[in-house]
LOKOLTOR-226198 format. One line per field, with one value per residue: x, y, z of N, C-alpha, C in turn; residue in one letter; residue number from 1. Coordinates in steps of 0.05 Angstrom, whole numbers, plus 5000, padded with zeros to 4 digits. Layout:
REM residues N
npx: [X;...]
npy: [Y;...]
npz: [Z;...]
capx: [X;...]
capy: [Y;...]
capz: [Z;...]
cpx: [X;...]
cpy: [Y;...]
cpz: [Z;...]
res: [a;...]
n: [NUM;...]
***
This chain:
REM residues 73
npx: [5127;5186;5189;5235;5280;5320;5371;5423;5496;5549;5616;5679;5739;5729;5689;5622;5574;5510;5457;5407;5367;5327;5270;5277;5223;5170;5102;5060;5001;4938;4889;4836;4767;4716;4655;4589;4535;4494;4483;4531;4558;4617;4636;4647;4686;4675;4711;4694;4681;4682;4654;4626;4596;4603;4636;4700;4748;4802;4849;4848;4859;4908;4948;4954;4981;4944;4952;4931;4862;4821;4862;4919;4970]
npy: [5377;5341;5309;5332;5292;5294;5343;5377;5404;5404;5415;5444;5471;5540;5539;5527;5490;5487;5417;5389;5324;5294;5255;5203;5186;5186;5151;5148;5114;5091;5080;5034;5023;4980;4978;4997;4981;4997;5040;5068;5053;5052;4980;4939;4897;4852;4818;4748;4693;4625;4593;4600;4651;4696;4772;4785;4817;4855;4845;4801;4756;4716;4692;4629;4566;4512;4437;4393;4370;4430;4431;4465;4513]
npz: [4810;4834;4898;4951;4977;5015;5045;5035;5046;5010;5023;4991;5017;5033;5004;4995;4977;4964;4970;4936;4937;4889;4877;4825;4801;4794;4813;4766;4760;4743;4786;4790;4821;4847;4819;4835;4780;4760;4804;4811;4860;4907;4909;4969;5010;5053;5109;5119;5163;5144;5172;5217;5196;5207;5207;5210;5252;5226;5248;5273;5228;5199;5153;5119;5089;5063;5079;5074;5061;5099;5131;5158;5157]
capx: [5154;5188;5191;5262;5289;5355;5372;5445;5510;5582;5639;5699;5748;5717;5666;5595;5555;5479;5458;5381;5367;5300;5274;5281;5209;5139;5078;5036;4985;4916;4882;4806;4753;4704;4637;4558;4540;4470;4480;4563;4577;4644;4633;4658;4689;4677;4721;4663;4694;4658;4647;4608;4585;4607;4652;4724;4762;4835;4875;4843;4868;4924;4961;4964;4980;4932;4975;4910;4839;4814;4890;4933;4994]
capy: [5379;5313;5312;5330;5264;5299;5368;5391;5417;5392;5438;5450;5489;5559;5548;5515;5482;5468;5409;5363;5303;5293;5225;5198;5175;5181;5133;5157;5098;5096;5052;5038;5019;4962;4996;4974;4989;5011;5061;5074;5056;5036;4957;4934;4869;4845;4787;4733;4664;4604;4569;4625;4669;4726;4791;4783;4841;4848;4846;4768;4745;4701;4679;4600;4543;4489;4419;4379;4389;4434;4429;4499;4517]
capz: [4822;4854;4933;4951;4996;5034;5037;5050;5032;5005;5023;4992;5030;5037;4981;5004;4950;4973;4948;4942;4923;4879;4867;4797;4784;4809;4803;4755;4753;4746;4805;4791;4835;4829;4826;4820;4752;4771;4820;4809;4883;4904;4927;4991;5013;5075;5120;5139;5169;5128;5192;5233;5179;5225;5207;5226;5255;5200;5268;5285;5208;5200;5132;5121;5074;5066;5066;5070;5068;5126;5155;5153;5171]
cpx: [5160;5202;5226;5265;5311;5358;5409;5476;5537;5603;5670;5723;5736;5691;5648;5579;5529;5471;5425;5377;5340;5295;5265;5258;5191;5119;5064;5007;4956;4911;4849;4802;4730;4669;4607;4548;4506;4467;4507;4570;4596;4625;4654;4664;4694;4695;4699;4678;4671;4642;4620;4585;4586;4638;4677;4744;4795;4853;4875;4852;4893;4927;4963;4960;4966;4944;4953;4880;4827;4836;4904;4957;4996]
cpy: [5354;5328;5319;5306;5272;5322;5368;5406;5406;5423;5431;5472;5508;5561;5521;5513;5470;5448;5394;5345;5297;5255;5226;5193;5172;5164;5156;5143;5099;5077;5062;5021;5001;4980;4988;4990;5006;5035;5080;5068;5042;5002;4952;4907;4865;4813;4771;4704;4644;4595;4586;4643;4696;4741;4790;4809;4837;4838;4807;4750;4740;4690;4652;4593;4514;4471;4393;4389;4400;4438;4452;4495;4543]
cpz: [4838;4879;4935;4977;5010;5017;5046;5037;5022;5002;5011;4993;5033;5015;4995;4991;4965;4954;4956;4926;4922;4891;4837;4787;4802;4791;4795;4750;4756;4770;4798;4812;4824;4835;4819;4799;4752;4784;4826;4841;4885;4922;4938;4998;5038;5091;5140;5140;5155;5149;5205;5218;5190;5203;5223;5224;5239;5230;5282;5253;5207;5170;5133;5101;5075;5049;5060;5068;5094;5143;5140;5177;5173]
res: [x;x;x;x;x;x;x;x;x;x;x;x;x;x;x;x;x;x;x;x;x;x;x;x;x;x;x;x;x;x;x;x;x;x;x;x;x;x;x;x;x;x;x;x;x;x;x;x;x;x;x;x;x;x;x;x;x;x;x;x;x;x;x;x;x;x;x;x;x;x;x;x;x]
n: [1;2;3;4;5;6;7;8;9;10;11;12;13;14;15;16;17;18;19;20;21;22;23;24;25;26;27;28;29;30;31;32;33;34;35;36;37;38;39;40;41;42;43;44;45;46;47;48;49;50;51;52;53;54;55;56;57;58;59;60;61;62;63;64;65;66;67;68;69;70;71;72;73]
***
């Protein structure tokens, strides 16, 4: 059954038509998982800075364009 998205009514004059609005089209897609072929576990990808070799928390990551080598924007 698709989710209803807005519930309500359109009136005209003494007559009150309820009305909802579906949505037109659900994801059906598969999504796999990458998995070790040995033991089936899901693998994990961790954020490790080159420089440090430390674990970086998602909230200390930053998007950039490298315009030279080593230089980011």
């Amino acid at each position: 059954m698709a989710a209803t998205i807005w519930k309500g009514a359109i009136s005209f004059g003494l007559v009150n038509i309820p009305v909802k609005l579906h949505t037109a089209a659900r994801e059906h897609d598969i999504h796999f998982r990458q998995v070790h072929g040995k033991d089936q576990c899901p693998v994990q990808y961790k954020r490790v800075c080159k420089t440090t070799g430390k674990e970086i928390p998602y909230d200390e990551i930053a998007k950039g364009y490298e315009y030279e080598k080593n230089k980011y924007v």
